[in-house]
C-alpha positions in Angstrom: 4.4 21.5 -15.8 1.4 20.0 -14.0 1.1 18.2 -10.5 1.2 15.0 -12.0 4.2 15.4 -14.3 6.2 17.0 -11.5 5.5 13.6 -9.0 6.1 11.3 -11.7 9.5 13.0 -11.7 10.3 12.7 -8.7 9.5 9.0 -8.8 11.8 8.6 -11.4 13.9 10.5 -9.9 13.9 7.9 -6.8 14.6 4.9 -8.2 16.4 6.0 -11.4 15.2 5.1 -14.9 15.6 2.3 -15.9 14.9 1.0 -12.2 18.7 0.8 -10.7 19.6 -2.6 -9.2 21.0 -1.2 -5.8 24.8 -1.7 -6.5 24.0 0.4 -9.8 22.3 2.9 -7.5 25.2 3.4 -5.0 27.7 4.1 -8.0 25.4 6.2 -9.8 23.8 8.6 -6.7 27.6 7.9 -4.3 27.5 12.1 -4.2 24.0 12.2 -3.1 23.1 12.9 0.6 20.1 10.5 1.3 19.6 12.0 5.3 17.1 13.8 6.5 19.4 16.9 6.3 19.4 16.7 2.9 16.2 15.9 2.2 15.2 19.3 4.4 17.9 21.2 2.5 15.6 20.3 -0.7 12.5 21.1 0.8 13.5 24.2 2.0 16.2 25.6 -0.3 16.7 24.0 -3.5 14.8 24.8 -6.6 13.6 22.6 -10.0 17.0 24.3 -11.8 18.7 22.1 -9.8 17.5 18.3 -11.4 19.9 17.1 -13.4 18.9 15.8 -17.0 18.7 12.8 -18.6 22.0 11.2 -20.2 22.1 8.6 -23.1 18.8 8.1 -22.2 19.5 6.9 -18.0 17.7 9.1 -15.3 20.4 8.5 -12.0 18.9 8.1 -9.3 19.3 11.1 -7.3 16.6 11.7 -4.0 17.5 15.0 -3.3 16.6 16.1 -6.9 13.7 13.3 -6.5 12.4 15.7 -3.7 12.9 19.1 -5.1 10.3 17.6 -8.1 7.6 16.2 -5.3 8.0 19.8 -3.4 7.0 21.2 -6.5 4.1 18.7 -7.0 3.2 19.7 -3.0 3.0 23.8 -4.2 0.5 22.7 -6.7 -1.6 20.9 -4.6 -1.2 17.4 -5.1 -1.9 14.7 -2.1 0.4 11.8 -3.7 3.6 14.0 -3.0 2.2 15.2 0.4 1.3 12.4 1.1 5.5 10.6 -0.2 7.3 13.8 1.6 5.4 13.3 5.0 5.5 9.3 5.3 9.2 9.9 4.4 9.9 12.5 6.6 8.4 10.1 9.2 10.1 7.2 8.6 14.0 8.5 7.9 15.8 7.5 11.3 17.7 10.6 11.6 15.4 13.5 11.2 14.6 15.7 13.5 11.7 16.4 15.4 10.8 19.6 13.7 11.0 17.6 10.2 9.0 14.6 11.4 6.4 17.2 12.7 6.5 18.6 9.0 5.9 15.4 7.4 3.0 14.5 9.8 1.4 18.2 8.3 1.7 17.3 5.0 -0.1 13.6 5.5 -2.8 15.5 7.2 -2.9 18.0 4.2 -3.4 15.1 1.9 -6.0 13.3 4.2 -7.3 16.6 4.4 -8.5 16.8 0.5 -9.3 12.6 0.5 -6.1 10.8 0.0 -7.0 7.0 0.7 -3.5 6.7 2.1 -2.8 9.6 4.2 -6.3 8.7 5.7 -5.3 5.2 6.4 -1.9 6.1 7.9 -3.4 8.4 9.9 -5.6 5.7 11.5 -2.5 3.5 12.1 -0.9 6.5 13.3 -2.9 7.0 15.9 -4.0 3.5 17.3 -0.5 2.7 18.4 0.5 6.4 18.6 4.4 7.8 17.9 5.6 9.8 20.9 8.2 11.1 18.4 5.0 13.7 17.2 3.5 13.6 20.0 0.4 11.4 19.2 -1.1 9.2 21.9 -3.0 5.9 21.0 -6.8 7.0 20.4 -9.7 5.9 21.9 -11.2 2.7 20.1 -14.3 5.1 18.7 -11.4 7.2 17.4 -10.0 4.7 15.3 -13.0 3.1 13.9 -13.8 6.4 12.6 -10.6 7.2 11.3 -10.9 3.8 9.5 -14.3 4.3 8.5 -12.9 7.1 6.3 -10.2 5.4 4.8 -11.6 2.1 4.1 -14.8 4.8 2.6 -12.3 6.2 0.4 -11.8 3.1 -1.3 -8.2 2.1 0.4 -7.4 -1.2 -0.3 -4.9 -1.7 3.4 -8.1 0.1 5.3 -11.0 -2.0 3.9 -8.6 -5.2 4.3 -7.9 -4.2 7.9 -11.8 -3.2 8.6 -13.1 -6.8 7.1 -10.3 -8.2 9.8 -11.9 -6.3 12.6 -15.3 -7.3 11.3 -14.4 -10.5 11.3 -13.0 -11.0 14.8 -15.2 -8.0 16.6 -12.1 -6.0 17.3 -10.3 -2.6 17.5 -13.8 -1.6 18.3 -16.1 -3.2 15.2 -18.8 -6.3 16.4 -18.4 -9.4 14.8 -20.5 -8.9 11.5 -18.8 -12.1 9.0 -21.3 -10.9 6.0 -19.9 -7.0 6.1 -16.3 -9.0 6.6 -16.7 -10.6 3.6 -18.1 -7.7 1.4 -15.0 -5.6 3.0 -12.7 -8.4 1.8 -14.2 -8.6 -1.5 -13.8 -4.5 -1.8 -10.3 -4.7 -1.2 -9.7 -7.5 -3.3 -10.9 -5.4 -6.1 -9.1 -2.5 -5.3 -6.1 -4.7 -5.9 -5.3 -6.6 -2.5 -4.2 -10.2 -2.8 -4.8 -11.1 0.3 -8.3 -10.2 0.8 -9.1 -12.2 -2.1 -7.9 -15.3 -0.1 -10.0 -14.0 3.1 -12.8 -13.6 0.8 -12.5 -16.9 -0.8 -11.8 -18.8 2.3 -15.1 -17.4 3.9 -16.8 -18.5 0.7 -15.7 -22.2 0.4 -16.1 -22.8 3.5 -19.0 -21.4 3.9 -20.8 -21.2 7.0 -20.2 -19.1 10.1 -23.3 -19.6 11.6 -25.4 -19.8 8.2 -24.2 -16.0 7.8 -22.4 -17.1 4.4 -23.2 -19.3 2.0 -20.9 -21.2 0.5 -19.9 -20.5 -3.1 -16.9 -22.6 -4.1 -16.8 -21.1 -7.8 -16.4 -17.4 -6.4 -14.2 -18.8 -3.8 -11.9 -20.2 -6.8 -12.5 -16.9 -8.9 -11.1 -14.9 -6.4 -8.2 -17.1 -5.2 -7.6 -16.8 -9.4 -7.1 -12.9 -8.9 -4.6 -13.5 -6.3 -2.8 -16.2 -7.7 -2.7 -13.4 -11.0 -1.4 -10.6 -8.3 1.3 -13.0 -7.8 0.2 -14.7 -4.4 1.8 -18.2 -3.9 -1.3 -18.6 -1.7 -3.5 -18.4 -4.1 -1.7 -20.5 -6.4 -1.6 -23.1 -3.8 -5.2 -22.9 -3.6 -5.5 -23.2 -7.4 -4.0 -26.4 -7.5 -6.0 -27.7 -4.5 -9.4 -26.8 -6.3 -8.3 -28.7 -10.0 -7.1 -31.4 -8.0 -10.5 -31.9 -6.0 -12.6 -30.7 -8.5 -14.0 -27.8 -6.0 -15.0 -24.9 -7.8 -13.9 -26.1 -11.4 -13.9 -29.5 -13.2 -11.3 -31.8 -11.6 -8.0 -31.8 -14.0 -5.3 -33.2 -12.1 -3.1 -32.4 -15.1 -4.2 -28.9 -14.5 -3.6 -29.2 -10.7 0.4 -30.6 -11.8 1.1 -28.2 -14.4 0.3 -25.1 -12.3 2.4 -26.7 -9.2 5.4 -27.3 -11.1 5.5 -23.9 -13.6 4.4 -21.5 -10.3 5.4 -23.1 -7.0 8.0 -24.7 -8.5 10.4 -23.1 -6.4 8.9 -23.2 -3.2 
């Protein structure tokens, strides 16, 4: 099996296939360990014999078996189960100190070969620093370059936090509102509803000191790709520009229509 197959079997594996709601997943995984002891007892000991097969055509949930398959993808190189094992490792409340210092090696073995998110997680990391690994909070320069790298390597979180920075002059970065923007814009097309609202809030307002030039259609195009993402905000948004006409033709029948199909319930 490849790298690929063997984490895309352990994500399966994780939530169960079909997805389980969770009071499906606590009848179908009730003999499955979900601690940190278990999850070292697959690391270490267990081997791909062990994952149980498919019956009448549901994968159970099962993490331990989840984890032998992303150990497997971690022998054969591959940052996206590093990267899973160590945030996990990390982030279970009782696992030991030996295992959380094992999960912090394997995010630095992803960011080590480029993984956006081990990268970015690694920035986070150290800014506020976990005494649990023994990581004190960086210097500012630290974190900006740790940043630099992630938000470089095209992670959505990173560039959305860096165009935040930019924006304010913070965490080290100057105020710079035109590489704010072109950060926000970056990490709205890497997928990030939010920035898309950043980005087209700085462009219908325009502004900021003549830095940015106001450009109501983009700002309405991007709020668009949020609202499509599934951001309330940017449905909001939607409706305000039909109903003022800013952006796109006024249509206060396509202002109504969008306010009672998809904020009905809010």
């Amino acid at each position: 099996g490849s790298a690929e197959g063997y984490f895309n079997l352990g994500h399966l594996l994780w939530t169960g296939f079909p997805e389980q709601e969770r009071s499906d997943r606590d009848t179908l995984s009730s003999d499955t360990n979900h601690s940190a002891a278990a999850a070292a007892a697959a690391l270490d000991d267990s081997d791909l014999a062990d994952i149980p097969l498919c019956h009448d055509s549901v994968l159970r949930m099962d993490r331990q078996s989840a984890i032998i398959a992303f150990k497997k993808a971690v022998q054969m190189a591959d940052p996206d189960a590093m990267y899973f094992l160590g945030v996990y490792l990390l982030s279970v409340d009782d696992a030991s100190r030996e295992q959380r210092m094992k999960g912090l090696d394997l995010i630095n073995n992803a960011a080590n070969i480029g993984h956006c998110g081990a990268l970015y997680y690694l920035a986070i990391l150290y800014l506020n620093g976990d005494e649990r690994v023994d990581v004190e909070p960086c210097p500012t320069t630290e974190f900006v370059e740790r940043l630099d790298c992630a938000a470089d390597a095209g992670d959505s979180d990173a560039l959305y936090l860096r165009a935040h920075c930019l924006y304010h002059g913070e965490d080290g970065y100057e105020q710079d509102y035109a590489a704010a923007l072109d950060n926000f814009v970056q990490s709205a097309e890497a997928g990030n509803a939010d920035a898309a609202i950043s980005a087209g809030a700085m462009l219908h307002r325009g502004g900021l000191g003549g830095v940015i030039q106001r450009d109501r259609r983009r700002a309405f195009e991007l709020y668009q790709e949020a609202a499509e993402l599934g951001n309330v905000e940017g449905w909001r948004n939607l409706v305000a520009c039909y109903a003022l006409g800013e952006g796109v033709p006024k249509c206060e029948r396509t202002a109504r229509y969008i306010a009672d199909t998809m904020l009905k319930s809010e």
